[in-house]
C-alpha positions in Angstrom: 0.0 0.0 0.0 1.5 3.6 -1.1 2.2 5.8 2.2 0.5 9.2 1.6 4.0 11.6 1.5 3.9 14.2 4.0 4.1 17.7 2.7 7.3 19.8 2.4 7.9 23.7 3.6 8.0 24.9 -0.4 4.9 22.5 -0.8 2.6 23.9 2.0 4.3 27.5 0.9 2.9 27.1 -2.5 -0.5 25.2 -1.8 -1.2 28.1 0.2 -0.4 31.0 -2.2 -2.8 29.3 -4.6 -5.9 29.4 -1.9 -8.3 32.4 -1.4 -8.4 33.9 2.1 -10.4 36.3 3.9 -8.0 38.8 5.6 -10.8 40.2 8.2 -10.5 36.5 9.9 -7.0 36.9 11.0 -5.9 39.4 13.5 -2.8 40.0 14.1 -3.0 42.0 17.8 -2.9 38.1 18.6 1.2 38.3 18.4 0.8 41.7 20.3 -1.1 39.4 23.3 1.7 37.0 22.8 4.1 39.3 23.7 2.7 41.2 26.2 1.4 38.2 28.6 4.1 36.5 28.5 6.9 38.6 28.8 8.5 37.5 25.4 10.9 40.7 24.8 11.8 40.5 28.4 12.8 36.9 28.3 14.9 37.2 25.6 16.2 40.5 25.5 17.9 40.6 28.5 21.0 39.0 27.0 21.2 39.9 23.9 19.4 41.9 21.1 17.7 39.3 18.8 15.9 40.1 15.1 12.6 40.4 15.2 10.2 39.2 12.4 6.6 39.0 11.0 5.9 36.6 8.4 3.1 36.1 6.0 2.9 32.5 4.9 0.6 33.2 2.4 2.3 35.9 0.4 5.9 35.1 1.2 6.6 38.4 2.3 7.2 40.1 5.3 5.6 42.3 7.2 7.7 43.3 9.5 10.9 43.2 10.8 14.1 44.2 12.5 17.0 46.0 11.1 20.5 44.6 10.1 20.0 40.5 10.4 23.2 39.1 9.2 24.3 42.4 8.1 21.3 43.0 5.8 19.2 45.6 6.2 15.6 44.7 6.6 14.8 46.3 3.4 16.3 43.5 1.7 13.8 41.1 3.0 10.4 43.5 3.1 11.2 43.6 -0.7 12.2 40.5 -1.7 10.5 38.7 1.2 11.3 34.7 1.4 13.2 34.5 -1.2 16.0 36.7 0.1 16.1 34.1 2.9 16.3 31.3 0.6 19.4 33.0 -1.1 21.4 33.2 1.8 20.2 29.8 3.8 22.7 27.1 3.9 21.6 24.3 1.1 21.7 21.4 3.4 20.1 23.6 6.9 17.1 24.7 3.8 16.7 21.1 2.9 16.3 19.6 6.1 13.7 22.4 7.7 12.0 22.0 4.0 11.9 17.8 4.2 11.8 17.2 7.7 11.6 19.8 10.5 8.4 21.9 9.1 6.9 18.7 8.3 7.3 17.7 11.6 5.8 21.4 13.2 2.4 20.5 11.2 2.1 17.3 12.9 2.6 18.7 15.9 0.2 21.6 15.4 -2.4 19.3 14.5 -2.8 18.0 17.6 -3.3 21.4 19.3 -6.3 23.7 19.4 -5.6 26.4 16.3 -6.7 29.1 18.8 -3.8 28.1 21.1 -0.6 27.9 18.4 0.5 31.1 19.1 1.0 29.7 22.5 3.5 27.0 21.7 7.1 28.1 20.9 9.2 26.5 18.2 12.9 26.5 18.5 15.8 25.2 16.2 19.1 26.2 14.4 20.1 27.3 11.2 22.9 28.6 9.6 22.7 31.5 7.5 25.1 33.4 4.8 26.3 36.5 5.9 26.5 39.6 4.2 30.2 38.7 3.7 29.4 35.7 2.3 30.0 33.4 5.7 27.8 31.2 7.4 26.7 31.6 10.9 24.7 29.8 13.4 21.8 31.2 14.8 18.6 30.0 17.2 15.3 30.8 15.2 12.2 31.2 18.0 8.8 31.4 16.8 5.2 31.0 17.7 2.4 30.6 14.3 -1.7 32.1 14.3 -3.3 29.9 12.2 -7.0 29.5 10.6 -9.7 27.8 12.0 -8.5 24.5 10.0 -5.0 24.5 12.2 -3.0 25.7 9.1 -0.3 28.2 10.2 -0.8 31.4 7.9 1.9 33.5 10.3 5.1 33.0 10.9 6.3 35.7 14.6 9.7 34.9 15.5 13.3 36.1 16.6 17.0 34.8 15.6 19.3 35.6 17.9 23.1 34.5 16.2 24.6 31.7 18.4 27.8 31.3 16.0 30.0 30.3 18.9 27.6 27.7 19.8 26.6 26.7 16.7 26.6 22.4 16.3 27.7 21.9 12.4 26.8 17.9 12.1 23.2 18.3 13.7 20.2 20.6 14.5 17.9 20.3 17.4 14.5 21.7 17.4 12.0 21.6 20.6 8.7 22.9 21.1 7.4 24.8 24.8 4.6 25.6 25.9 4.1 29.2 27.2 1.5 29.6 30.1 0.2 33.0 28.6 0.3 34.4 32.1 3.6 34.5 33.6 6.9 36.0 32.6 9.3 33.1 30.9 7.3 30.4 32.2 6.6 27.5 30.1 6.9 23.4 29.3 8.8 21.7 27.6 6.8 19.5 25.3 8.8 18.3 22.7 12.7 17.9 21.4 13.9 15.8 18.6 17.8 15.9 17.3 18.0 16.2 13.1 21.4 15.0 11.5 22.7 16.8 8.1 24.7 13.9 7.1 22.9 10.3 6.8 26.3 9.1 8.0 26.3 11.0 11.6 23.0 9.1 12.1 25.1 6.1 12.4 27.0 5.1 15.7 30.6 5.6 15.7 33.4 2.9 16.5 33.5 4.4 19.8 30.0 4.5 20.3 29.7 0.8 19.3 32.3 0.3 21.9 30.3 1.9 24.4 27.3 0.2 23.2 28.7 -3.1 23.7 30.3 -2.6 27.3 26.8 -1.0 28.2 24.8 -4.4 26.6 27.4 -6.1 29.4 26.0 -4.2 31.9 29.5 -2.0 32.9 28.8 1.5 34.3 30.2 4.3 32.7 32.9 4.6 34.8 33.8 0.8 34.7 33.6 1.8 30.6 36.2 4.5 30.7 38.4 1.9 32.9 38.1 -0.2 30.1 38.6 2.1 27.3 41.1 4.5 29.0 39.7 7.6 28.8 37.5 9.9 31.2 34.0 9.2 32.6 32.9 12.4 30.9 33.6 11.4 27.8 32.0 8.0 28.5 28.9 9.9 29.0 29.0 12.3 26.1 28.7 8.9 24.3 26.4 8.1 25.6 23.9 10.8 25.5 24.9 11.6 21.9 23.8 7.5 21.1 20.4 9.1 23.0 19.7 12.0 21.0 20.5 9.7 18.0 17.8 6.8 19.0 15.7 9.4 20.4 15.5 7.0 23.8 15.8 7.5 27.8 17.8 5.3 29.1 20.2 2.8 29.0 17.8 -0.4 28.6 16.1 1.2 25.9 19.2 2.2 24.3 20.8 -1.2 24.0 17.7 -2.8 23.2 17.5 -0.5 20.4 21.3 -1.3 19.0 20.4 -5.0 19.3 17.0 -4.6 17.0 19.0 -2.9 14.7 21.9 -4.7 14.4 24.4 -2.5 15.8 26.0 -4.8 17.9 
């Protein structure tokens, strides 16, 4: 039986260009609400001063948004909207929002009430071109206000540029939910770990290594003993092989590596 494919960024982009909407159904002081109840400047500005954005999924444009991201003025994308984005995202961080991470955020919205999206945060890294022509890392935050059929038509965000955090083999994206009454409070309802490369989905040799000690029961200091080197690095292994298999604990990670033939 043929799985039904699920839809892409540019696909739900472009299926919802071609559809007729009524603009007095949408208000936008919903993002002003946002902001206000639950502190969301405050949260994040304390730190460091982050781009602000406004983005119509609809159009592809933008309706609003901070000056000099990346060295760009924000005249560059009010004019050229999403496709001044597309010319300076990374080919590989495009492809796998486009394939896998926005595909991913619909699922996830579908199971929530469209009237409380813009309560639910999404957060994950990208890496952008500069205006020099040199990629940075940044952490993209953004909430959606959707239709009354849960589709996202708004896109209210921030990017703050984490370059000296930045993780180049991965991208981690996680979902809270903001209580809409207190200042930064919220729950953490969701986090998944994406991999650029098909290979770094793989365990390495010295993960297998792990992975077998670990299936013999060895703690990770009893590991490092075996493998001289440090108990830290034992469990950097080890939580790395977690974000990988997406499981909790131990059990469930060597049950894993022994249904899929890892060791």
């Amino acid at each position: 039986m043929k799985t039904k494919s699920r839809p892409t960024w540019f696909g739900y982009l472009e299926n919802l260009r071609q559809r007729v909407h009524e603009s007095s159904q949408f208000s936008l002081t919903a993002f002003d609400d946002f902001i206000k109840a639950n502190g969301f400047a405050y949260s994040f500005f304390r730190y460091n001063v982050p781009f602000i954005y406004l983005l119509d999924y609809r159009t592809g444009m933008y309706i609003n948004m901070s000056d000099n991201f990346a060295g760009y003025s924000s005249e560059c994308f009010l004019k050229d909207g999403i496709n001044h984005t597309l010319q300076i995202y990374d080919p590989d961080h495009l492809n796998l929002f486009n394939k896998e991470i926005f595909p991913d955020r619909l699922d996830i919205l579908k199971k929530i009430n469209p009237e409380e999206h813009k309560n639910y945060v999404f957060s994950y890294t990208q890496r952008m071109k500069n205006r020099e022509g040199i990629y940075e890392d940044f952490l993209q935050r953004n909430c959606f206000l959707s239709d009354k059929e849960g589709n996202p038509l708004f896109s209210m965000g921030m990017i703050m540029n984490i370059n000296h955090f930045g993780n180049h083999n991965s991208i981690v994206q996680t979902v809270d939910k903001v209580d809409g009454i207190g200042i930064g409070e919220h729950e953490s309802i969701y986090k998944k770990v994406y991999y650029l490369n098909e290979e770094d989905k793989l365990f390495s040799k010295r993960e297998r290594e792990v992975l077998l000690w670990m299936a013999e029961g060895l703690s990770s200091k009893m590991i490092a003993d075996k493998l001289f080197i440090s108990e830290h690095t034992i469990n950097n292994h080890r939580r790395h092989m977690h974000d990988k298999t997406h499981t909790a604990n131990a059990i469930a990670l060597v049950s894993f590596a022994i249904k899929n033939g890892v060791i």
